[in-house]
C-alpha positions as MATLAB code, in Angstrom:
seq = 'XXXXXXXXXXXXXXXXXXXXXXXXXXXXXXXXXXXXXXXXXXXXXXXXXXXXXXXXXXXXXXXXXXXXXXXXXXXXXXXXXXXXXXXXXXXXXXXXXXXXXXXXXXXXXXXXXX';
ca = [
       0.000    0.000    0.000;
       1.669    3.297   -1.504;
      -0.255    7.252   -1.244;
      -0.126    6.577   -5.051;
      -2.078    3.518   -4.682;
      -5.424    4.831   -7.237;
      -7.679    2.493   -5.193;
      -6.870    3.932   -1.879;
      -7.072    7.808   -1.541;
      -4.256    9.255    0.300;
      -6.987   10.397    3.269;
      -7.936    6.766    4.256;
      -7.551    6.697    7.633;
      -5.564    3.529    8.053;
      -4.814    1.111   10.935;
      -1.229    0.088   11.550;
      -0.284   -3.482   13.942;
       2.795   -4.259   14.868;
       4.533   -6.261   17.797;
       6.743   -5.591   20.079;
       9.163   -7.300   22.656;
       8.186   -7.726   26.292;
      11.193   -5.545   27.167;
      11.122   -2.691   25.035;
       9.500    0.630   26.253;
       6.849    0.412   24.122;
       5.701    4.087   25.432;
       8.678    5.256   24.167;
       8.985    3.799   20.812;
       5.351    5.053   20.399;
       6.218    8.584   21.017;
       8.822    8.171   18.586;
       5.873    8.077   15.979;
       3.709   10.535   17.840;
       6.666   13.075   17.638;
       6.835   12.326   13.970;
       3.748   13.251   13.255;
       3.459   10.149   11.273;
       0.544    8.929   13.561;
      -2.810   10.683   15.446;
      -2.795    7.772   18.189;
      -0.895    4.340   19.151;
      -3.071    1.892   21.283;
      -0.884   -0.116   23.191;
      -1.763   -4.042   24.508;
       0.686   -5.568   26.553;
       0.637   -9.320   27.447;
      -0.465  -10.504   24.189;
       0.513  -14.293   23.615;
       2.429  -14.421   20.110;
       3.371  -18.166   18.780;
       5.262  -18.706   15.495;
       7.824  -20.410   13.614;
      11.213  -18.548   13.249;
      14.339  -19.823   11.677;
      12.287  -23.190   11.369;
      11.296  -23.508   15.169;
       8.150  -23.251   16.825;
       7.943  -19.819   19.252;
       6.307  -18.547   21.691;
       6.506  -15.386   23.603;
       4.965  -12.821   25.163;
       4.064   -9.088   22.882;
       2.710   -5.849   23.121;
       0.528   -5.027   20.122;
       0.494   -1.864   19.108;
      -2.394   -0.345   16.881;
      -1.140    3.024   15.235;
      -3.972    5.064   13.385;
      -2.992    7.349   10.825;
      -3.384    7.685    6.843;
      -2.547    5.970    3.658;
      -0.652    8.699    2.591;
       1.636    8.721    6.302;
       2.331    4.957    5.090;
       5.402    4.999    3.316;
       7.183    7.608    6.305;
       5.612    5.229    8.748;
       7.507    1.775    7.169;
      10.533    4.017    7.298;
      10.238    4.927   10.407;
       9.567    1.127   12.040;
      12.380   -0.392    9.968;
      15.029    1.992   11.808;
      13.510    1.639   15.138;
      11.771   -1.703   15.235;
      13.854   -4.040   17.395;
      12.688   -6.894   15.701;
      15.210   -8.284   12.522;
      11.907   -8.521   10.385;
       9.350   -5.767   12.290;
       5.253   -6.975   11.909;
       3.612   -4.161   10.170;
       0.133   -5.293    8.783;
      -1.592   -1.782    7.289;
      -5.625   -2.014    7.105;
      -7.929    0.662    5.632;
     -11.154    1.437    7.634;
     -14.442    0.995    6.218;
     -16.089    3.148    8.333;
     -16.277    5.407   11.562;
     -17.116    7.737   13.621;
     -16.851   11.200   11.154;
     -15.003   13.406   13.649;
     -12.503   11.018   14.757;
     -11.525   10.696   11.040;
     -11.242   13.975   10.766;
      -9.266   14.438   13.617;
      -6.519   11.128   12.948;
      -6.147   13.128    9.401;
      -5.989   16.516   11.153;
      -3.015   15.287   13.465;
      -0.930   13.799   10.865;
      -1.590   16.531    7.940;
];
């Protein structure tokens, strides 16, 4: 997903996941993005259960998710922006249009990262 993606208009507000380590400030690393302007709000869920294969083995650990709303057109600055300060050698970052919402808190994710 690009801002010059012609089925996606650059306004979309988008929803952002990633994962992060049990150990990381994950306050921190959000304000990172907050500072940035690159997002309007991170959600932050601690004590998720993550279990996956890696390097061929079966793993399981312990996450916080982190749900970062912003736009389509903030994409490309946000995947930037987790690649240099993800911890992670291959960073989650699943990006998901909304179909709908609440009109002024739309308004106000696109406001805060115009």
């Amino acid at each position: 997903m690009t801002s010059s993606d012609p089925l996606l208009p650059p306004d979309t507000v988008v929803v952002a996941i990633t994962a992060l380590p049990p150990d990381l400030d994950a306050r921190a690393f959000a304000r990172t993005f907050l500072d940035a302007r690159l997002v309007a709000c991170v959600s932050l869920l601690p004590g998720a259960t993550s279990l996956y294969r890696w390097q061929g083995q079966l793993e399981e650990g312990t996450e916080t998710i982190a749900l970062l709303k912003t736009t389509a057109a903030r994409v490309p600055l946000l995947r930037e922006h987790m690649l240099s300060h993800h911890p992670y050698d291959v960073p989650e970052l699943l990006v998901m249009p909304t179909a709908d919402g609440l009109p002024a808190y739309l308004q106000w994710v696109r406001e805060e990262v115009a």
